[in-house]
C-alpha positions in Angstrom: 89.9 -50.9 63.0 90.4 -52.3 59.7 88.5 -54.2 57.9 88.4 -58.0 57.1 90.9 -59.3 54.6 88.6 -62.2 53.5 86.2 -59.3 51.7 89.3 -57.8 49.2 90.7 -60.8 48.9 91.6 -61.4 44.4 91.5 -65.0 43.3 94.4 -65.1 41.1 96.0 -62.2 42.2 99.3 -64.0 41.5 98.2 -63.1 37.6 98.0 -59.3 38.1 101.4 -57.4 37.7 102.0 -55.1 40.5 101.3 -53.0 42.0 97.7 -53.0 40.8 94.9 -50.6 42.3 91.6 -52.8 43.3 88.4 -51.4 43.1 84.9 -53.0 44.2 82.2 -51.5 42.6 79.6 -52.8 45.2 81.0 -51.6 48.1 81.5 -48.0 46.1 77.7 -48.4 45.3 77.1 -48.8 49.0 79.2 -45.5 50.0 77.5 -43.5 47.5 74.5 -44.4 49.2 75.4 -43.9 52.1 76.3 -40.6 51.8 72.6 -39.5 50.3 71.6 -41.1 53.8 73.7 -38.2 55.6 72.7 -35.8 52.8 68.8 -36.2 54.1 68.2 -38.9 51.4 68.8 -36.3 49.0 71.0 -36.8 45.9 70.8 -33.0 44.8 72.6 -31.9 47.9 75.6 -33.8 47.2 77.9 -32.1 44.5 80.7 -35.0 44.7 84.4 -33.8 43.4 85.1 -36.3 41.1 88.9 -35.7 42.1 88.8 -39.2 43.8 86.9 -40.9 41.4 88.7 -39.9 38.1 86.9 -43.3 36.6 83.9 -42.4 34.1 82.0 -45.6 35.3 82.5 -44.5 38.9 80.6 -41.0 37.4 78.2 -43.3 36.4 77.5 -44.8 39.0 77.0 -41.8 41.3 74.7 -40.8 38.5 72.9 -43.5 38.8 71.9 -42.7 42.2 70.5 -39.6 40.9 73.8 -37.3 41.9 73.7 -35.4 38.3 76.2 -32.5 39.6 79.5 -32.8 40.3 83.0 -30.8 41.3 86.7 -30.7 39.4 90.3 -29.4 39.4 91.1 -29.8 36.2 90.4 -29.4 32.6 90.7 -32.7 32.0 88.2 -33.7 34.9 85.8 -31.3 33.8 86.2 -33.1 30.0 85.5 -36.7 31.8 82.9 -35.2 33.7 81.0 -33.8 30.4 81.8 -37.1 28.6 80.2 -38.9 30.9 76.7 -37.0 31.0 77.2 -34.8 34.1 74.2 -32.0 33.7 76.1 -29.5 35.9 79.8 -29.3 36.5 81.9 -26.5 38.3 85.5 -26.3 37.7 85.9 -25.1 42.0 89.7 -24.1 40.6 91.2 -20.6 39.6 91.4 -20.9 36.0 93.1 -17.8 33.4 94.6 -17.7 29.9 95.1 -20.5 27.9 92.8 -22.6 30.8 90.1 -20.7 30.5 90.2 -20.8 27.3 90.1 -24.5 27.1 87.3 -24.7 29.7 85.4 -22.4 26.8 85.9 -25.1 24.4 85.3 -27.9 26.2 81.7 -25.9 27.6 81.5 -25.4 24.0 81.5 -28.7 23.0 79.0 -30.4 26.0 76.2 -27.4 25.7 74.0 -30.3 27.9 76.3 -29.6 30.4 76.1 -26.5 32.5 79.5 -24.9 33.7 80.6 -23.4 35.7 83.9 -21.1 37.3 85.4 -20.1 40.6 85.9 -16.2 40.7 87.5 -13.6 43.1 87.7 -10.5 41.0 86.6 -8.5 38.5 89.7 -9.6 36.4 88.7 -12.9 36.8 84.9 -12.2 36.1 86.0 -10.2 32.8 87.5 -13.6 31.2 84.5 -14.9 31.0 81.5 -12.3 30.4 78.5 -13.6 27.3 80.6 -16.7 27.6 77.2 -18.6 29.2 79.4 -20.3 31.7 78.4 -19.5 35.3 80.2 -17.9 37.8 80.9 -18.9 41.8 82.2 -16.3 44.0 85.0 -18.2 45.7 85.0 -17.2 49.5 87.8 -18.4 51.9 86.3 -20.1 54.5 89.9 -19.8 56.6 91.6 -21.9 54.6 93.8 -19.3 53.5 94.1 -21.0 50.1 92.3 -19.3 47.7 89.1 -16.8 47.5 87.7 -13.7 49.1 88.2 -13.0 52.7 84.4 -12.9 54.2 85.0 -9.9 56.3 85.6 -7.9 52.8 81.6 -8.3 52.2 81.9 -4.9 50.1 83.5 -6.2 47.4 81.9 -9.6 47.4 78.6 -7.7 46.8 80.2 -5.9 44.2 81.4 -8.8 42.6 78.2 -10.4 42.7 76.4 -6.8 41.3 79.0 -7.4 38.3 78.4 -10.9 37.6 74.8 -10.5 36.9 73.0 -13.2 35.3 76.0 -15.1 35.4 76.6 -14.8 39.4 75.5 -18.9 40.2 76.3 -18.9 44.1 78.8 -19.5 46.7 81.8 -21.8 47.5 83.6 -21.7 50.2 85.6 -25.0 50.9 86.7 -25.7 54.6 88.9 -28.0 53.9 91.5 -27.1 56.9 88.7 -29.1 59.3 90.7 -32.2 58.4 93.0 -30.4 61.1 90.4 -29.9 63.8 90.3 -32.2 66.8 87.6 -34.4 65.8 85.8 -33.2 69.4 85.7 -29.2 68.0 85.4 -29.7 64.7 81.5 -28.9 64.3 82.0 -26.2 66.6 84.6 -24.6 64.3 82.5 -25.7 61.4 79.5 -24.3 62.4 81.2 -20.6 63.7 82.5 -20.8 59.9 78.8 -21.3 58.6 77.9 -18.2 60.8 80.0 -16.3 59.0 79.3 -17.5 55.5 75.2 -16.9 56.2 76.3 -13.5 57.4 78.0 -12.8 54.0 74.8 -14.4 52.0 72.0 -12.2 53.8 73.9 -9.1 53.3 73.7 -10.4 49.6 70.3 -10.9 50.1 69.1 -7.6 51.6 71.2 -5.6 48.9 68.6 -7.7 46.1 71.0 -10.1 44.8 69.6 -13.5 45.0 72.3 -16.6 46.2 70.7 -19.5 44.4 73.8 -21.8 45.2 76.4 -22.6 47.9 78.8 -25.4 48.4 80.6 -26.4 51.3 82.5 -29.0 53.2 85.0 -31.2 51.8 84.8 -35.0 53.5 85.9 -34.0 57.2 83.3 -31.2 57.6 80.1 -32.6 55.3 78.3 -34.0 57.9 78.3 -30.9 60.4 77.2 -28.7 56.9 74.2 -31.3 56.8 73.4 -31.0 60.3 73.9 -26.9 60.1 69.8 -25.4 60.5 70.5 -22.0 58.6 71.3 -24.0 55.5 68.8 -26.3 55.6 65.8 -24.2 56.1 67.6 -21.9 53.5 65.9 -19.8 50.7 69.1 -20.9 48.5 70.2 -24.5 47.6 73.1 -26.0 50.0 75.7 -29.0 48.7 78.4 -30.4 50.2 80.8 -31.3 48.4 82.7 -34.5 49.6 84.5 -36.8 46.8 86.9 -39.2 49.2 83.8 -41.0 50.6 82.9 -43.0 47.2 86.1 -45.3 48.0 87.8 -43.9 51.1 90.8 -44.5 52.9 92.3 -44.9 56.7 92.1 -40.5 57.3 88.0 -40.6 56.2 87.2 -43.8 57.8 88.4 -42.6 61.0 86.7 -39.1 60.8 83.7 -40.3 59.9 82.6 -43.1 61.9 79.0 -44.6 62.1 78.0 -43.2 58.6 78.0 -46.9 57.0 81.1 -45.9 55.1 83.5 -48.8 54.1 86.8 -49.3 52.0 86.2 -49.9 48.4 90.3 -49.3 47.3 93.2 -50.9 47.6 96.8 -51.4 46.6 97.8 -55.0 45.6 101.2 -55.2 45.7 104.2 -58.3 46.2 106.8 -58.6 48.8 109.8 -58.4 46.8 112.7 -58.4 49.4 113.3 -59.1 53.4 116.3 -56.5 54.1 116.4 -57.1 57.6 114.8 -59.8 59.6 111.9 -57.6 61.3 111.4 -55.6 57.1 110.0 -56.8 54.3 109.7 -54.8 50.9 106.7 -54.3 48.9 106.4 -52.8 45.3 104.5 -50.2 46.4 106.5 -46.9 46.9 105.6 -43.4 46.6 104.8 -43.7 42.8 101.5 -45.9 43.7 100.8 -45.4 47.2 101.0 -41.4 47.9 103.4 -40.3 50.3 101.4 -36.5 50.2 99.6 -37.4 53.8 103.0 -38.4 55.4 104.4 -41.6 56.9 102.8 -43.9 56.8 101.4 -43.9 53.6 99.0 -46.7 54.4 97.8 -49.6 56.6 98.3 -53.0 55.9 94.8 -55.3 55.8 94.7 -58.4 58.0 98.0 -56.7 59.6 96.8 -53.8 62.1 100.3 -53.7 63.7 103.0 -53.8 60.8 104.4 -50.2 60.1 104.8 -49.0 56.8 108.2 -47.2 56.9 109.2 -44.1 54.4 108.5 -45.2 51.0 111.3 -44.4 48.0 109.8 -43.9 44.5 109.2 -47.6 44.1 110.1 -49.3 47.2 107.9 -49.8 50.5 109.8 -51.3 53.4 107.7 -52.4 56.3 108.9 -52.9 59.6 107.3 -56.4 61.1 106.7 -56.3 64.6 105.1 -59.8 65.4 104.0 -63.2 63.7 105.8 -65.0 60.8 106.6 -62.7 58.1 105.3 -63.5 54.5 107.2 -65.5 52.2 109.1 -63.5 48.6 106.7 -63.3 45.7 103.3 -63.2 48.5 100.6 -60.4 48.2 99.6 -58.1 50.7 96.8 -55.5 50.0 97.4 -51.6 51.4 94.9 -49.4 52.5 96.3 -45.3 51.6 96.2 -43.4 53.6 95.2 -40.9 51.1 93.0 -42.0 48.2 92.4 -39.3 46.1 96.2 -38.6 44.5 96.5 -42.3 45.1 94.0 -43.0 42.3 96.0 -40.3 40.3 99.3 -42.8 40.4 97.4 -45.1 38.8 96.6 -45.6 35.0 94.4 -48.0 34.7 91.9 -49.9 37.7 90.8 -53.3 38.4 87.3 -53.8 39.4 86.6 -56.7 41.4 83.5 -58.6 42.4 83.5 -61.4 44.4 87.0 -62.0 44.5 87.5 -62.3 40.8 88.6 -59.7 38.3 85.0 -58.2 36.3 86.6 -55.9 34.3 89.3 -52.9 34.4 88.9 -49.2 33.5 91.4 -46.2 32.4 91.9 -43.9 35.0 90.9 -41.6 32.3 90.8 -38.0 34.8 94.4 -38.9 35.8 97.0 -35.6 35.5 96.7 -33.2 33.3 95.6 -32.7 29.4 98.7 -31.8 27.2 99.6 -28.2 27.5 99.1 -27.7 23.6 95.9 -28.6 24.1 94.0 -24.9 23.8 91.8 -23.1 21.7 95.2 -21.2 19.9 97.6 -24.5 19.7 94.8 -26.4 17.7 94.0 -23.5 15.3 97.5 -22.7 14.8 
């Protein structure tokens, strides 16, 4: 069901160009909370990904809550992150030549900030020996995306024997539950788990001490919570959701009854009627992200309108019943998917109350420049 239009409804939002991404900072307060609530009122087992957030006052505001460790894909998240007073930050992306050397500077220049790598070799591990960063040994949890396969628990412990001091934990992202029938999906979860402690007490038992492991993206966090083994763990367990701090229709429908509520969305203007049952927004596949499929996003206040394929700046949306809205009116989309949604997005509006309080760079957005390393500078 989506929620009330009333609550994200902008005075003056005839002033804003569009389309313009809305964010309210007190319902984003509220999710952060809530998420501590399924994390057993504990702010150190949540390691966010600050993939959705991208906004250093979002950061903040997590920090606020006492979440002082986060997760990144990029250099440039990882900079944000350190900017912004993060104590512990873990790059959870494969990073080599002229990355890692950037990640070096940038660890360089935050030494109040612990980080760390992803690993899943001993070419990998090499890259950054007496560099101080730490080390994850990135296992694949199924995924089939990146990291060791589980079942090769040989070289995982001799990895971890070669890491040393440096050796910080284990990640191991199940992110494929997002494709799990909502029914099976702490089963599956939990035979994954299974697995996973199997790896970490063979680590154990051969004297190498796990102090870390991450797990569970949004979709799986609360079934990592629930999982006994880690909980009553000698080692410390996060998950590592990011999506929940503003989510979006996909995590407000997997995760139902954990006080989550929308704290994004789209503002965007009807600028044509094509046919007489489509209208045309300015919100194409350059704002809203197409990545998730069709359709990119819901319409508030308008369960039953269809969002048809978007072009790079054009959103027709088919109109099945009731008056359609007049050229030049507003309409306010929930994506579908939030995270690269943010991405599209250079700057954000943060309302309160239905007024403007301020706006933000999306200052996380893409990439740094590819000059930017270590050799470019000095050359």
């Amino acid at each position: 069901m989506l929620p009330p239009l009333d609550r994200y409804r902008l005075e003056n939002a005839n002033d804003l160009l569009t389309p313009a991404l809305l964010i309210y900072p007190e319902i984003v307060d509220a999710n952060i909370a809530a998420t501590i609530r399924m994390a057993g009122n504990d702010p150190n087992r949540w390691r966010p990904h600050i993939k959705t957030a991208k906004i250093p006052a979002i950061v903040e505001l997590m920090m606020a809550h006492g979440v002082l460790q986060f997760k990144c894909s990029t250099t440039l998240e990882l900079l944000v992150a350190c900017q912004s007073g993060a104590e512990d930050v873990l790059l959870a992306f494969p990073v080599m030549g002229a990355n890692a050397a950037r990640v070096k500077e940038i660890a360089a220049r935050y030494p109040g900030t612990s980080v760390s790598v992803l690993v899943e070799d001993a070419q990998q591990a090499a890259v950054w020996k007496n560099s101080g960063i730490g080390l994850f040994i990135d296992v694949n949890s199924g995924m089939d995306r990146t990291g060791i396969d589980p079942k090769r628990a040989g070289e995982i412990l001799a990895l971890a024997q070669e890491l040393g001091l440096q050796f910080r934990g284990v990640h191991f992202y199940d992110g494929h539950m997002s494709g799990i029938p909502a029914a099976e999906r702490e089963q599956h979860a939990h035979e994954g788990y299974g697995r996973l402690i199997q790896l970490i007490q063979r680590l154990e038992a051969s004297g190498i001490h796990v102090p870390e492991v991450i797990t569970s993206g949004t979709p799986a966090a609360p079934y990592a919570i629930s999982y006994s083994p880690f909980r009553d763990a000698d080692f410390l367990h996060r998950i590592s959701p990011g999506t929940v701090v503003f989510n979006d229709t996909t995590s407000l429908e997997q995760l139902p009854g954990y006080g989550y509520q929308l704290a994004v969305v789209v503002l965007s203007t009807v600028i044509s009627r094509p046919k007489a049952a489509i209208i045309t927004c300015d919100a194409g596949h350059k704002s809203v992200s197409a990545d998730a499929g069709v359709p990119t996003c819901a319409v508030l206040d308008h369960p039953n309108w269809k969002p048809l394929k978007p072009s790079e700046e054009h959103l027709p949306i088919e109109i099945s019943e009731g008056a359609a809205p007049k050229l030049g009116e507003k309409i306010y989309l929930i994506p579908r998917h939030v995270c690269p949604t943010v991405n599209n997005f250079d700057e954000a509006v943060f309302v309160v109350r239905g007024r403007v309080q301020s706006t933000a760079p999306v200052a996380a957005r893409g990439h740094e420049s590819a000059l930017r390393t270590v050799a470019a500078i000095s050359a």
